[in-house]
RORO-996340 format. One record per residue (C-alpha): residue number from 1; chain; x, y, z. Coordinates in nm, 4 decimals. Layout:
residues N
{r NUM "A" {X Y Z}}
...
This chain:
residues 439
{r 1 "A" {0.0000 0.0000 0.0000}}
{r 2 "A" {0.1622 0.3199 -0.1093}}
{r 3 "A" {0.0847 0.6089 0.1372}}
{r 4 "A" {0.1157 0.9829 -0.0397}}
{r 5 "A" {0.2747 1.2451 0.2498}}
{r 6 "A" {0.3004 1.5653 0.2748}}
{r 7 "A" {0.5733 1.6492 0.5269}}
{r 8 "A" {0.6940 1.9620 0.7282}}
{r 9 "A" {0.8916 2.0371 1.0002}}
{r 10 "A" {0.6896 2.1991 1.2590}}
{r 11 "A" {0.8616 2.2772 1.6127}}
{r 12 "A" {1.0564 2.0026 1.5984}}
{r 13 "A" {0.7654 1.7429 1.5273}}
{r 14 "A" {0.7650 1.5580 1.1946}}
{r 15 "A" {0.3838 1.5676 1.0186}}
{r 16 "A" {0.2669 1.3926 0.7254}}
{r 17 "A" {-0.0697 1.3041 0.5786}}
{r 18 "A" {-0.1625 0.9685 0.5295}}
{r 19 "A" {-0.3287 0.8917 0.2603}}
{r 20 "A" {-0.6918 0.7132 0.2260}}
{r 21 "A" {-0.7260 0.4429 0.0520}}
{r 22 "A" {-0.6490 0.0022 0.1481}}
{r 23 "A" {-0.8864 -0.0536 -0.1718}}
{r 24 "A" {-1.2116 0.0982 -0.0158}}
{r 25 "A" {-1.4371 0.2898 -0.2759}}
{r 26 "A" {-1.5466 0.6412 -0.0917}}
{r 27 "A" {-1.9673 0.7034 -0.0791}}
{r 28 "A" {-2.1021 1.0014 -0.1831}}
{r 29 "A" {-2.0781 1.1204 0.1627}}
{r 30 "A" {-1.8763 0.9836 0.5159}}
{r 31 "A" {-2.1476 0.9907 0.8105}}
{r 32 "A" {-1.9338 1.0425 1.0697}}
{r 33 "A" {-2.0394 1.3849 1.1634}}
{r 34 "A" {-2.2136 1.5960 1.4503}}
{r 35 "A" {-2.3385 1.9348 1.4078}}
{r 36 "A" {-2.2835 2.1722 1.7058}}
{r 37 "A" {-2.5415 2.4213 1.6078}}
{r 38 "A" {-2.8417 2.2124 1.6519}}
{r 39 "A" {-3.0631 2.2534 1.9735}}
{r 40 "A" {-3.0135 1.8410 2.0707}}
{r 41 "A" {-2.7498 1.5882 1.9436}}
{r 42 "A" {-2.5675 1.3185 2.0723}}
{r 43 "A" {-2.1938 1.2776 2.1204}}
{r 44 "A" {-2.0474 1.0586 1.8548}}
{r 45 "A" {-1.9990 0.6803 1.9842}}
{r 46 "A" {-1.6331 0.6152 1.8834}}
{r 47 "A" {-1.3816 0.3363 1.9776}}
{r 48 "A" {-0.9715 0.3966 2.0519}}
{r 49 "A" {-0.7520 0.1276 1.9913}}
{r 50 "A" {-0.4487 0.1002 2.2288}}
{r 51 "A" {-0.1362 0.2344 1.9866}}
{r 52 "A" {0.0391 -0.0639 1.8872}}
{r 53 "A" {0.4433 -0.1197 1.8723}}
{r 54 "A" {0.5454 0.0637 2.2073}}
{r 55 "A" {0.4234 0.0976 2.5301}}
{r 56 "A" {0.3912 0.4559 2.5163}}
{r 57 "A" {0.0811 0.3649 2.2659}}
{r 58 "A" {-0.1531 0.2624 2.5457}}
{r 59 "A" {-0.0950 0.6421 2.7165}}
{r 60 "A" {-0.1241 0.8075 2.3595}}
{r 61 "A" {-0.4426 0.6029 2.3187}}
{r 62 "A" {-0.5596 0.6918 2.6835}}
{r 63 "A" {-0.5044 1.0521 2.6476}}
{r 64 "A" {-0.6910 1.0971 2.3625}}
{r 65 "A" {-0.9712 0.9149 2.5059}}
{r 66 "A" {-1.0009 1.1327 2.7501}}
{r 67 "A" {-0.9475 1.4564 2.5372}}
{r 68 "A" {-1.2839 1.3145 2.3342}}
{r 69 "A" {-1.4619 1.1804 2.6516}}
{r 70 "A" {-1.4119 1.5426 2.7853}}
{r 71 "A" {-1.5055 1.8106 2.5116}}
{r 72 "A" {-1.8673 1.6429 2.5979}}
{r 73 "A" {-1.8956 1.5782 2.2134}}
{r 74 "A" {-1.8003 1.2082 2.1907}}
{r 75 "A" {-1.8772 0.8645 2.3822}}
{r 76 "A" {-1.5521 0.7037 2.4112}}
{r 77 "A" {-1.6364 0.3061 2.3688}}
{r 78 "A" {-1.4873 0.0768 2.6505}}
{r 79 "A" {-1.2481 -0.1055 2.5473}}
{r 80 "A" {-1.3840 -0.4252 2.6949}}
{r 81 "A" {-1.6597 -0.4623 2.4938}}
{r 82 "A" {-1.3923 -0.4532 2.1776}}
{r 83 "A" {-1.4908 -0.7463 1.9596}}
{r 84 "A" {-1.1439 -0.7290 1.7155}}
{r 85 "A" {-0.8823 -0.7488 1.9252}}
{r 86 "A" {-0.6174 -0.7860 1.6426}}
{r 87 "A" {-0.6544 -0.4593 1.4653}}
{r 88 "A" {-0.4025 -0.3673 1.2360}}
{r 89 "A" {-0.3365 -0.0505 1.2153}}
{r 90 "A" {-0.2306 -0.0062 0.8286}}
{r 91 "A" {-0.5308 -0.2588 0.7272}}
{r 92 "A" {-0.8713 -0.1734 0.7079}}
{r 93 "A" {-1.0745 -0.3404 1.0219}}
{r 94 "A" {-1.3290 -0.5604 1.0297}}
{r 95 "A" {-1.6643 -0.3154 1.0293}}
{r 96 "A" {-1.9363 -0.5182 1.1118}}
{r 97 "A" {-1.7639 -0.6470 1.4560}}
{r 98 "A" {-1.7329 -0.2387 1.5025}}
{r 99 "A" {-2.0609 -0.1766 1.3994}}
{r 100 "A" {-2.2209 -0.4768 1.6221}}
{r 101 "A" {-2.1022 -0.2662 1.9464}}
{r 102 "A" {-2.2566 0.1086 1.8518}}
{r 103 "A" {-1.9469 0.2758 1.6987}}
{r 104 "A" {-1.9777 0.5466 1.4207}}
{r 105 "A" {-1.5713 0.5813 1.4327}}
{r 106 "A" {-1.2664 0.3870 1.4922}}
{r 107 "A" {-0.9337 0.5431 1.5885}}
{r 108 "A" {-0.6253 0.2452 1.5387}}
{r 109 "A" {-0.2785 0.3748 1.5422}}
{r 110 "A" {0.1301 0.2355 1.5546}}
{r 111 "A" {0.4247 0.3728 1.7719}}
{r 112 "A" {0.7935 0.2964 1.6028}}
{r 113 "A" {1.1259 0.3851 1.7687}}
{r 114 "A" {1.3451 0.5427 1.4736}}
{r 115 "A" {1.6783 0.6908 1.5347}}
{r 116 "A" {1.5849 0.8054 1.8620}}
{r 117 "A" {1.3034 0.9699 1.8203}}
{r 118 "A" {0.9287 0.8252 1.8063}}
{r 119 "A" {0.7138 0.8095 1.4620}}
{r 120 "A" {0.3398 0.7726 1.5533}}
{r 121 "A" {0.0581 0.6914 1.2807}}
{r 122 "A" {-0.3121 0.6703 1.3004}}
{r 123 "A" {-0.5751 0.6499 1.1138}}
{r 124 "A" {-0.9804 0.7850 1.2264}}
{r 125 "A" {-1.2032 0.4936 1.0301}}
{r 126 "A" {-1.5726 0.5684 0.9530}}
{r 127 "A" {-1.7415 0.2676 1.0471}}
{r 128 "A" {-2.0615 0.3531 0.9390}}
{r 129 "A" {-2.0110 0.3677 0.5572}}
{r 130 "A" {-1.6595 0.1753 0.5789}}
{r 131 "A" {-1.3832 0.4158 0.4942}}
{r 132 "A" {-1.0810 0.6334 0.6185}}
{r 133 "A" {-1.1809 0.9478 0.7362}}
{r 134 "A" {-0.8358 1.1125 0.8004}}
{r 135 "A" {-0.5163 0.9863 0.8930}}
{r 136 "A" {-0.1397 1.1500 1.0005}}
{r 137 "A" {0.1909 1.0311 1.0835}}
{r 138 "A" {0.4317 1.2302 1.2921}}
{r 139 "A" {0.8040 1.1720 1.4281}}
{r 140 "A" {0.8890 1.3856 1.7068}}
{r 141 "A" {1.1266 1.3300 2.0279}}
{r 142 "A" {0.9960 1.0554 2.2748}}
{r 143 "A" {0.9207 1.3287 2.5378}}
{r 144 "A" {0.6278 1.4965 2.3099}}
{r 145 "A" {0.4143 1.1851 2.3268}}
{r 146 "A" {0.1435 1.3969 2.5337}}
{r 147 "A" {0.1697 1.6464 2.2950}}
{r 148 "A" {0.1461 1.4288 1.9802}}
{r 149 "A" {-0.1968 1.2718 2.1611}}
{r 150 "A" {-0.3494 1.6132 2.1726}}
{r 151 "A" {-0.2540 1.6558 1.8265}}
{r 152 "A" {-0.4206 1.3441 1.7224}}
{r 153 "A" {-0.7411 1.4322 1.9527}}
{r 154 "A" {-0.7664 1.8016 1.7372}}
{r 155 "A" {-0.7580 1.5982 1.3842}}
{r 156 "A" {-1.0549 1.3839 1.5147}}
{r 157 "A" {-1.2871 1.6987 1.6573}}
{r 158 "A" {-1.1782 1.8806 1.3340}}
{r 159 "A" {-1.2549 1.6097 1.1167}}
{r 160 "A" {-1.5993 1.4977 1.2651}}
{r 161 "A" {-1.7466 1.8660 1.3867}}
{r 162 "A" {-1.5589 2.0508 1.1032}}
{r 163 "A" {-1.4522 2.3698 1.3984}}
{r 164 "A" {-1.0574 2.3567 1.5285}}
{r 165 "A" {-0.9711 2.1318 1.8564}}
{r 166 "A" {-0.8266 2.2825 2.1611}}
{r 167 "A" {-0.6532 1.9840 2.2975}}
{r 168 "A" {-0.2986 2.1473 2.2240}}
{r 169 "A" {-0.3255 2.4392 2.4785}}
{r 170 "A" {-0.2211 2.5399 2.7645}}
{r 171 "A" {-0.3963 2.6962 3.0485}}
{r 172 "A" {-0.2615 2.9723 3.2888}}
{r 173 "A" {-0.4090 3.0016 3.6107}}
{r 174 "A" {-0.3278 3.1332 3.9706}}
{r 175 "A" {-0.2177 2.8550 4.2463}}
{r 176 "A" {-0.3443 2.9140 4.5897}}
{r 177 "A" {-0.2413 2.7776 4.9098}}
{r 178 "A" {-0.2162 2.8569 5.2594}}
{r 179 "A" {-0.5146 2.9524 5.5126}}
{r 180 "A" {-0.7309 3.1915 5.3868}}
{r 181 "A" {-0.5867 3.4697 5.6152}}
{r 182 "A" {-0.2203 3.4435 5.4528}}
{r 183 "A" {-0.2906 3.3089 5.0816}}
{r 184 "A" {-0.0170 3.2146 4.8663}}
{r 185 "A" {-0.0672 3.3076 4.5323}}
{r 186 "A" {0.1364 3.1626 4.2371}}
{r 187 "A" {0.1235 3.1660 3.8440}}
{r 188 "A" {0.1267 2.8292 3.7185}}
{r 189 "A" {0.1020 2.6863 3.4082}}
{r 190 "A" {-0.0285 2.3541 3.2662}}
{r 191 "A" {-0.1903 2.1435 2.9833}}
{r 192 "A" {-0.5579 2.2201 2.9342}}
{r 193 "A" {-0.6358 1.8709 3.0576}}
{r 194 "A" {-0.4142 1.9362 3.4134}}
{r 195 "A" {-0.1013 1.7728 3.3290}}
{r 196 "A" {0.2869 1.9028 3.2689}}
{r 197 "A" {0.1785 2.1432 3.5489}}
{r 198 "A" {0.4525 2.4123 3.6466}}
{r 199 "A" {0.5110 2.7211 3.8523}}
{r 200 "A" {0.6551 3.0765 3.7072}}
{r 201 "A" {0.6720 3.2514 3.9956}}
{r 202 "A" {0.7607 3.1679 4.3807}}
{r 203 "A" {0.5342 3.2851 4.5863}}
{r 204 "A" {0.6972 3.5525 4.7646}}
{r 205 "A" {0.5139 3.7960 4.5562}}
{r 206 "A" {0.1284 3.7853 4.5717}}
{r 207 "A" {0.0809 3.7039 4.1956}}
{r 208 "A" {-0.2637 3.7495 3.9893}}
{r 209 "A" {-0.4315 3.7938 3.6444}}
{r 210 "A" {-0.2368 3.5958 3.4006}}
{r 211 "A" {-0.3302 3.6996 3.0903}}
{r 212 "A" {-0.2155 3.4861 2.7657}}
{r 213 "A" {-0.0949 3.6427 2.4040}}
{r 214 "A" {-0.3150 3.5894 2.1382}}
{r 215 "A" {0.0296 3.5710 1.8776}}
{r 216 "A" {0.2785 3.4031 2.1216}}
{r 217 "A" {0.3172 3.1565 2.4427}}
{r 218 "A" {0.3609 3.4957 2.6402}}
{r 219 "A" {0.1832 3.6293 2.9414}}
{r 220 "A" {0.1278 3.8913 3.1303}}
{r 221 "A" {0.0363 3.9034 3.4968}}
{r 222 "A" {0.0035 4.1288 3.8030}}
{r 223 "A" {0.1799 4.0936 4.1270}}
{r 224 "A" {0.2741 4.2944 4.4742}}
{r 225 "A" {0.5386 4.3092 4.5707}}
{r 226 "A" {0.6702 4.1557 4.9631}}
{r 227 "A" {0.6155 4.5482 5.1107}}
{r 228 "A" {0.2571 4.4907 4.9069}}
{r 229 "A" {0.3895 4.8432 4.7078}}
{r 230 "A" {0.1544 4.9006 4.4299}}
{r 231 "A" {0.0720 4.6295 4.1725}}
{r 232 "A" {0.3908 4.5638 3.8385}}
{r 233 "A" {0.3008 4.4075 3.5790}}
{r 234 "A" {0.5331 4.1530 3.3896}}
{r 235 "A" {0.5574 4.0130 3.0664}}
{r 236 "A" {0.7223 3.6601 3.0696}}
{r 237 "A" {0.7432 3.3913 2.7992}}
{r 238 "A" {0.6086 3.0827 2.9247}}
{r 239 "A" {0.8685 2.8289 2.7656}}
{r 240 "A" {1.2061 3.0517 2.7675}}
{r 241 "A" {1.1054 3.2022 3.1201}}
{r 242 "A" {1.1806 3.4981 3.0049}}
{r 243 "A" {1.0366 3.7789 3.2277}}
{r 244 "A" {1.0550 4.1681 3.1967}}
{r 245 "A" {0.8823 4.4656 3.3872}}
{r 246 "A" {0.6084 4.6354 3.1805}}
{r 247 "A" {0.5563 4.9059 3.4500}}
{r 248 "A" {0.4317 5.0087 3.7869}}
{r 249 "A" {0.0875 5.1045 3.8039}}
{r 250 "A" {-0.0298 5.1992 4.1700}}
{r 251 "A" {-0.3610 5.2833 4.0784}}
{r 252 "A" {-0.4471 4.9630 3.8817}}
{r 253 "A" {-0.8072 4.8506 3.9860}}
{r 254 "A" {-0.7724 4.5586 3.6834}}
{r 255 "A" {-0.5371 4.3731 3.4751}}
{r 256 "A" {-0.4222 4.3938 3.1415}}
{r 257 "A" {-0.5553 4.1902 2.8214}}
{r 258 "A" {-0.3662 4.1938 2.4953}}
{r 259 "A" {-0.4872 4.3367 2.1717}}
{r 260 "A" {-0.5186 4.0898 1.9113}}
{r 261 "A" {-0.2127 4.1657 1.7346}}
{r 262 "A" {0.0111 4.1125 2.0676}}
{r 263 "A" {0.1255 4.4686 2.0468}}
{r 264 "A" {-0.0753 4.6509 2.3036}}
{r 265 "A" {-0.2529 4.5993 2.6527}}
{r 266 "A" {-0.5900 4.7609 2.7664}}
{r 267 "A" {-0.6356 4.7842 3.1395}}
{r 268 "A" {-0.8395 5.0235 3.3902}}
{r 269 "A" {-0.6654 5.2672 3.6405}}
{r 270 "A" {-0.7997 5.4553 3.9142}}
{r 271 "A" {-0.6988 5.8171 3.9214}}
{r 272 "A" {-0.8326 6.1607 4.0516}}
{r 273 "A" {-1.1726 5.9635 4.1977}}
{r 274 "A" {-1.2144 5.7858 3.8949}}
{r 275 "A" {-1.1066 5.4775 3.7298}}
{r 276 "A" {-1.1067 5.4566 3.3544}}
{r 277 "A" {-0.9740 5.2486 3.0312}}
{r 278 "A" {-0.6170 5.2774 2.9519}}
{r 279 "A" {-0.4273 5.1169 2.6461}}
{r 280 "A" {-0.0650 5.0677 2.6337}}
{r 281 "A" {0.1959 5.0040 2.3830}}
{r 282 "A" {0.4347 4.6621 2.4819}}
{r 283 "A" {0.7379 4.7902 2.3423}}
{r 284 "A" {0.7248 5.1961 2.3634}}
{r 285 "A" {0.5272 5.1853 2.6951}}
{r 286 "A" {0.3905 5.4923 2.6324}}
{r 287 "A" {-0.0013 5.4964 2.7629}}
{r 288 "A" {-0.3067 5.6212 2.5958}}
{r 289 "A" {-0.6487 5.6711 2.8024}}
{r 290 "A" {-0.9812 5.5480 2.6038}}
{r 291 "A" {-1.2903 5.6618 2.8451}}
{r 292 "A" {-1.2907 5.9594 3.0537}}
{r 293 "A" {-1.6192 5.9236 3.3151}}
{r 294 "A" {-1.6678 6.0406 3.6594}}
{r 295 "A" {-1.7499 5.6544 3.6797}}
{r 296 "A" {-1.6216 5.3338 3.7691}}
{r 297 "A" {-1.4796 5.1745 3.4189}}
{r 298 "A" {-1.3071 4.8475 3.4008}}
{r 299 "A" {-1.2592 4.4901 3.2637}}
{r 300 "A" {-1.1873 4.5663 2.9146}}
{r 301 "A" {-1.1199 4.3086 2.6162}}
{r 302 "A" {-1.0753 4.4015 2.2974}}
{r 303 "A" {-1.2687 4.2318 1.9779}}
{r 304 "A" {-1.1288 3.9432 1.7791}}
{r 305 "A" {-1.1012 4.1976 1.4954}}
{r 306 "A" {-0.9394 4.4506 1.6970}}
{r 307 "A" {-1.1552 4.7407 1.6416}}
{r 308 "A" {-1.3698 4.7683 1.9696}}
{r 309 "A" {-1.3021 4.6682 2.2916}}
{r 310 "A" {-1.5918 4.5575 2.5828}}
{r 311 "A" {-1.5912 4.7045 2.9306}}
{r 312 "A" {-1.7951 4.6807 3.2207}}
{r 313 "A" {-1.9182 5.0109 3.3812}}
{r 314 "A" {-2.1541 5.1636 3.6544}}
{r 315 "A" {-2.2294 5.4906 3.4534}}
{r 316 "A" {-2.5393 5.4061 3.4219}}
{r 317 "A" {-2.6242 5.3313 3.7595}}
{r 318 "A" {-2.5708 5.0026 3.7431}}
{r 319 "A" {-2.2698 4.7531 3.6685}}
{r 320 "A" {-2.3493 4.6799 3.2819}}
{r 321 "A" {-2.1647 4.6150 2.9967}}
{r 322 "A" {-2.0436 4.8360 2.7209}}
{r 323 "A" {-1.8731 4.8354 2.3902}}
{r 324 "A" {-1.7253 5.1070 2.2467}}
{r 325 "A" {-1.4058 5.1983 1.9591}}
{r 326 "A" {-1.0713 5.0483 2.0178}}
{r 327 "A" {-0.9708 5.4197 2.0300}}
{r 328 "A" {-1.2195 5.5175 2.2536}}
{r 329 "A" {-1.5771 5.7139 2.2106}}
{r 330 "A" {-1.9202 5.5618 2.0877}}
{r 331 "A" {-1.9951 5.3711 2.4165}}
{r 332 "A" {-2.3237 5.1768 2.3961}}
{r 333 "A" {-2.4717 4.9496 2.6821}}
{r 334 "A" {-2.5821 4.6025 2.5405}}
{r 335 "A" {-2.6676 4.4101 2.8828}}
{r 336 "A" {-3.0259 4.4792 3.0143}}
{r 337 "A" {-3.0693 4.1739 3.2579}}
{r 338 "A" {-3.1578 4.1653 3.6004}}
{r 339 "A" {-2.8718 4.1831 3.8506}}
{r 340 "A" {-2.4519 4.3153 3.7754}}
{r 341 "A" {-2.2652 4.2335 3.4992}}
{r 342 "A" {-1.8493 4.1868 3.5165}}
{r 343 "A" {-1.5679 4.0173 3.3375}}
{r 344 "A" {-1.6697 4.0461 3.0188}}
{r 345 "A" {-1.4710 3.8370 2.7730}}
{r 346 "A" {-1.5096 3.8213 2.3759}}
{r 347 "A" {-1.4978 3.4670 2.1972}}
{r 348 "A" {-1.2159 3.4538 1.9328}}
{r 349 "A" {-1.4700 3.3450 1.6601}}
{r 350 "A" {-1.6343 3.6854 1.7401}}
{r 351 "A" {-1.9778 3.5953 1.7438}}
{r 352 "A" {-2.0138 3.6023 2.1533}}
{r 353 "A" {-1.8884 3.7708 2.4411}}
{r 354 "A" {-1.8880 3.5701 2.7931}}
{r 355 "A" {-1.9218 3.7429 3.0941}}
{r 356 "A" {-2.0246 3.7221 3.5048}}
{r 357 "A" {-2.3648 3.7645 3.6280}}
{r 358 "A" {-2.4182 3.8375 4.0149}}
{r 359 "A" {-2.7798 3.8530 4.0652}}
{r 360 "A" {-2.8498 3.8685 4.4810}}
{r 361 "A" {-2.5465 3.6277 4.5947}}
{r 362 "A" {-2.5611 3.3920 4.3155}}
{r 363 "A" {-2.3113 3.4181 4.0492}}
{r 364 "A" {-2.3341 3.2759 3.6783}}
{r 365 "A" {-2.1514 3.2413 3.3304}}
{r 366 "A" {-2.2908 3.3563 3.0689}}
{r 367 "A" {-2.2870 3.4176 2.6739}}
{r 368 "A" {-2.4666 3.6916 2.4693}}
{r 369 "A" {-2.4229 3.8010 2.1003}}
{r 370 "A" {-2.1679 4.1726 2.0900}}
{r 371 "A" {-2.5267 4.3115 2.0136}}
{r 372 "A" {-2.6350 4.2395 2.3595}}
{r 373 "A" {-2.8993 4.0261 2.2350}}
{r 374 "A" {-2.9645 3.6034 2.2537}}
{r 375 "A" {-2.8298 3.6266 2.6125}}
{r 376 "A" {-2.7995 3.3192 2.8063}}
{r 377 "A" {-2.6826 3.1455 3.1395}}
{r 378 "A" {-2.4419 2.8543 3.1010}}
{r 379 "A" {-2.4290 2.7819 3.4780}}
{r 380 "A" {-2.4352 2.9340 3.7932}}
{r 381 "A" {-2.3520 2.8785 4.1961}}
{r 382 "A" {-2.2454 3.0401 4.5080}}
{r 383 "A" {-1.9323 3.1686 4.3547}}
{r 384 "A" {-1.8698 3.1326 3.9857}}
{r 385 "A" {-1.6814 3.3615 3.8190}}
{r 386 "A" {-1.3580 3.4809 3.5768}}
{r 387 "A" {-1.4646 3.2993 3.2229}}
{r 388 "A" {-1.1986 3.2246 2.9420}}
{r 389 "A" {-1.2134 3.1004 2.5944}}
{r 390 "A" {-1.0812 2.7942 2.3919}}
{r 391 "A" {-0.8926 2.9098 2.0830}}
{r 392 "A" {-1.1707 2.7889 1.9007}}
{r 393 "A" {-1.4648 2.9451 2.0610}}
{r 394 "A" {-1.6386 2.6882 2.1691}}
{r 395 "A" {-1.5802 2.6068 2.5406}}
{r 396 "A" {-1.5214 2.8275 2.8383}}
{r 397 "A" {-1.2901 2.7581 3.1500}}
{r 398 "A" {-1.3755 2.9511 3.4789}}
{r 399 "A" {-1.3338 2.9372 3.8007}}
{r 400 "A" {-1.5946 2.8613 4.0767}}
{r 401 "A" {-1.6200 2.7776 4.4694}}
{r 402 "A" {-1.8987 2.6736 4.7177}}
{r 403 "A" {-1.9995 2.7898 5.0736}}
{r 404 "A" {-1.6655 2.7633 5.2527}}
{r 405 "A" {-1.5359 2.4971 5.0229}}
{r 406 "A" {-1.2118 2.5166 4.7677}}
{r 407 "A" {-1.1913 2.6869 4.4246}}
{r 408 "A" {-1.1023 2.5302 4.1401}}
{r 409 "A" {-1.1566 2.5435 3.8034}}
{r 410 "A" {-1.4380 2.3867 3.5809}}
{r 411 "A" {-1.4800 2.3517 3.1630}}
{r 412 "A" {-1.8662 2.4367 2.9960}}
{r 413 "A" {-1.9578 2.4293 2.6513}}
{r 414 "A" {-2.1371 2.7087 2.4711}}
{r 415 "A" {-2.4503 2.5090 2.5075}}
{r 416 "A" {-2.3864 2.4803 2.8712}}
{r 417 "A" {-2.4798 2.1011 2.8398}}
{r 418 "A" {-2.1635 1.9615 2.8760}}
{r 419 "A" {-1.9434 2.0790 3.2554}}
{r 420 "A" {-1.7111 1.9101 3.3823}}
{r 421 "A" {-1.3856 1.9372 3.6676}}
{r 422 "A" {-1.0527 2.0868 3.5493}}
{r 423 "A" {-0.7879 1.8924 3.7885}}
{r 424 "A" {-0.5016 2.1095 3.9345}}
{r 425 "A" {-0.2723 1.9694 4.1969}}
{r 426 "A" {-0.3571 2.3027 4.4769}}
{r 427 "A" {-0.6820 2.4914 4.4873}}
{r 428 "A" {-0.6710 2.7279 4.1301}}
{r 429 "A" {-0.8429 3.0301 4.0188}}
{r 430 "A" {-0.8640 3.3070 3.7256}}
{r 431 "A" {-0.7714 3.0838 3.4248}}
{r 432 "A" {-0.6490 3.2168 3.0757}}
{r 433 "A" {-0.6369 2.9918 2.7841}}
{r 434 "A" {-0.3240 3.0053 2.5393}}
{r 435 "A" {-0.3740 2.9909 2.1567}}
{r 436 "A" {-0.2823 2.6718 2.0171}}
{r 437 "A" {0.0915 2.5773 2.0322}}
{r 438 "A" {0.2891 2.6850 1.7676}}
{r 439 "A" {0.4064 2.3621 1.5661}}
């Protein structure tokens, strides 16, 4: 069998297409679908073979397992109720035995040691109309086995809900320890499913508000120094480690968010009585102020598009939301719901902004359209709060905690069906989701 490949070298990890094809005539159309804009559907049934050739093919197989399992959108199969155990993975399998135990898709795969580094195939079968539905082959060093098994879990969700995974992201968050009268607060950083978890600062700084690039693996965060001196705020790259000093701002009220491009920060400052919308330049670090109010002005996030930002404010009374110009000027209100709104935060597909609801002492996520309208409430509890987005728009990581219990963070889908526990190793708080790894 002769298998066409396109190959590139992408951040040191070796990709190729594999081609369809073992003699199986395509239908007119693969089956092996779900569409995420309906009101109901349900998660694709689909079975993971444990990689053959190397024992690091059972954790490949596991993690991606769980990746599916988790996005809420597929029912990973149990392996014991596998009828073919000897599945090749460069042969087509036997479909009816697949069939005969409810799966739509079949994921088979090979590990192969090559000249110290790892070269790891699979192939996603449709085993509803017989056929491959997409395959790859990658060779990368033995350590980026995780990595390659997120990989693998984004070509599945791409393949069978045609949107981008999210499996190959990170998460920033802030680590707390200690009793609640001296908190320890750390930036840590980890794999959106909990693991390769890691510290980037010590501890001996109260640290808060990481806040990821949209263009690079950089953050920037907030933190007080020991004398608890007015807030800095750092830029650090979260694989070189890499940290410098954007600036002291004493009276910072919240922290910054990155334009789109990467090249500037919008945060709010308290000064004179009032506390208003400030944008700053990364590399000149000279400051621009966007809203001048006698109000309270804050939380602001810029547009996908990069040509208005949203903001919460009490000018009207009330805390509402607002959007207005990147540059400032043309403020309009577009929340109108009972209760406060807060943390407003705009999906990178653009067609939603999530945000906080406090209404009496219950908090909520939510999602409503830039237009204010088609709002809705995802979930809710005692205290949930702080939402972030996937790369791809579709799922939201925040952070929540009941009546005198830990906090910790928790994953919902934009049809709020689908919630589930993010692990972290200490209680965790105020996530930010990276953009996918660079390749």
């Amino acid at each position: 069998m002769m298998l066409p490949r396109r190959s590139t070298l992408l951040g040191g990890v070796t990709l190729a297409a594999i081609g369809a094809t073992i003699g199986v005539t395509p239908p007119a159309r693969a089956q092996l679908t779900i569409d995420m804009t309906r009101p109901s559907f349900e998660p694709v049934p689909i079975a993971i073979v444990d990689f053959a050739g190397d024992r690091v093919g059972a954790d490949i197989a596991n993690v991606v397992r769980n990746d599916l399992q988790g996005s809420g959108l597929f029912r990973s199969i149990s392996p014991g109720s596998f009828i073919q155990r000897d599945v090749d993975a460069n042969a087509p399998p036997r479909f009816q035995d697949w069939r005969s135990i409810g799966a739509a898709g079949l994921v088979v795969g090979s590990v192969q040691q090559v000249g110290g580094n790892i070269k790891v195939d699979f192939r996603l079968w449709d085993v509803v109309v017989g056929q491959q539905a997409t395959g790859l082959s990658f060779t990368s060093q033995p350590a980026n086995w995780r990595r390659l098994a997120h990989i693998i879990a984004d070509a599945i969700y791409k393949r069978v809900t045609g949107e981008d995974g999210y499996f190959d992201t990170r998460v920033a968050y802030v680590s707390e320890t200690g009793s609640r009268s001296s908190r320890v607060k750390r930036i840590a950083i980890m794999d959106q499913d909990g693991a390769n978890n890691r510290y980037i600062t010590d501890g001996r700084t109260l640290a808060l508000t990481p806040r990821f690039s949209p263009t690079l693996q950089e953050i920037v965060y907030m933190a007080y120094g020991e004398d608890r001196g007015p807030p800095r705020v750092y830029l650090q790259n979260v694989d070189s480690a890499r940290r410098e000093l954007l600036g002291n701002f004493p009276g910072m009220s919240f922290a910054p968010r990155f334009s789109p491009d990467g090249t500037k920060v919008v945060m709010s400052i308290s000064a004179d009585g009032a506390t208003n919308i400030y944008e700053m330049d990364i590399r000149g670090r000279g400051t621009r102020r966007l809203t001048s109010s006698p109000a309270i002005d804050t939380s602001p996030c810029f547009s996908p598009d990069g040509t208005q930002i949203v903001f919460n404010s009490d000018r009207g009374g009330a805390q509402q939301l607002y959007v207005m110009g990147a540059g400032g000027g043309g403020e309009r209100r577009i929340s109108f719901g009972d209760g406060r709104y807060a943390t407003p935060v705009w999906s990178p597909r653009g067609d939603f902004i999530a945000f906080t609801k406090i209404s009496g002492s219950t908090f909520g996520i939510g999602v409503m359209r830039p237009d204010g309208g088609g709002e809705r409430m995802l979930t809710s509890g005692f205290l949930v709060e702080g939402p972030t987005w996937a790369p791809n728009g579709r799922v939201l990581m925040f952070f929540t905690q009941g009546r005198g219990g830990p906090v910790g963070l928790q994953q919902v889908d934009i049809t709020g069906r689908f919630q589930r526990s993010v692990p972290t190793p200490t209680e965790a708080s105020d996530p930010a989701w990276s953009p996918l790894i660079p390749q």
